[in-house]
N, C-alpha and C positions, 0 to 999 in steps of 0.2 A: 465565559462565552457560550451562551445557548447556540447551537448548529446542527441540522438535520439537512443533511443534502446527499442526492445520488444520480448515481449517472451508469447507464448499462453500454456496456462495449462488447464491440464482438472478439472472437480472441485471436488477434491475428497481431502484427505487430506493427499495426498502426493503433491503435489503443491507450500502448504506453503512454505517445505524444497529446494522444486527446484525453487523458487523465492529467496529466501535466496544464495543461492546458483549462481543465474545468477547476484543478484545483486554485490553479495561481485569481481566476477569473473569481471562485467561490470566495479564499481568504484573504487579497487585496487588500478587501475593505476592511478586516476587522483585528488582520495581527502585522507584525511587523516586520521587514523584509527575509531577515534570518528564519523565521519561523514559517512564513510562506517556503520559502525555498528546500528547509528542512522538508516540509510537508511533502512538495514537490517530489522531490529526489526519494523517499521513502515511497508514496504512492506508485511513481515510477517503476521501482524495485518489487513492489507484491504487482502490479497487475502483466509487466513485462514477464515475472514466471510465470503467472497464471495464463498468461499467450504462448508461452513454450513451452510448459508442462502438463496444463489443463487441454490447453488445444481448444477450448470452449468460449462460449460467452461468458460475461461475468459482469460483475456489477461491482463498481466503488461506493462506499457511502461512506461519508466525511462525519463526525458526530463529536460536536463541541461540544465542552461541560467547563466549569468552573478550575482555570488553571493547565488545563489540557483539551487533548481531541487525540479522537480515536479514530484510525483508519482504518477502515475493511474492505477487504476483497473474496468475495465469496465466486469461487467457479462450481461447472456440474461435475467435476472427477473428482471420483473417491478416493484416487491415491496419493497416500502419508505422504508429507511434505520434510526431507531431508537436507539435511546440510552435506557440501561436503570438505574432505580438504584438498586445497589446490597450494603446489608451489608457489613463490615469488609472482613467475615470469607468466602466469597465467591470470587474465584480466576477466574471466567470468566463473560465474559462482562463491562470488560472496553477497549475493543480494541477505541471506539470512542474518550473516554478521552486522550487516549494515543495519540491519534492525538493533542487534545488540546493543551497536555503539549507538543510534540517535535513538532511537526509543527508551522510555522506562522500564517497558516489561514489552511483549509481543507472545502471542498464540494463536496456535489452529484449533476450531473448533471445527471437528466432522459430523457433519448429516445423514440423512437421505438422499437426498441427493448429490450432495457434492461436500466441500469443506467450505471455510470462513478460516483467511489470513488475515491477522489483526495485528494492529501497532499503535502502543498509546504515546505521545508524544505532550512532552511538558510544554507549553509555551505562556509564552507572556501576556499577550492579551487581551 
């Protein structure tokens, strides 16, 4: 699947829905509902930190290739991007695991300006 597509948000936390929102519109057409949805819920998870950690604008770009696609979310803060660990009964901060389990691999690439969260995702179509 060739795909080059991006969309710039600002960083607040309406964002997260309008990356959801570009994504499901962008891969509709070309993968199939699991795979939209994984997309989804992963793009979700990097741009939703990058609104509560960046504090900035950011930009998603979607980037299919043969057998997969690559999410990225680039913000302007420079600061390293940590996991942490939470009990049970606490329901945020596992956006990074959530990479783990649906992506292949996932990394931050830091800048000049800011960093690049990335998530390569296998899909089918």
């Amino acid at each position: 699947m060739e795909l080059a597509a991006r969309l710039s948000l600002r960083g607040d936390l309406r964002s997260p829905m309008e990356a959801r929102r570009f994504v499901a519109r962008t891969l509709t057409p070309l993968l199939g509902r699991e795979d939209v949805e994984t997309a989804m819920l992963v793009a979700n998870e990097l741009v939703t930190n990058a609104a509560l950690h960046a504090g900035t604008e950011c930009e998603l770009v979607l980037e299919g290739h043969p057998g997969g696609l690559t999410i990225r979310v680039s913000d302007f803060d420079r600061q390293a991007v940590t996991g942490r660990a939470f009990g049970g009964e606490v329901s945020a901060g596992r956006g990074l695991r959530l990479l783990e389990v649906l992506g292949r691999r996932w990394g931050v690439e830091p800048d000049e300006h800011g960093k690049t969260v990335w998530c390569d995702l296998r899909v089918r179509g």
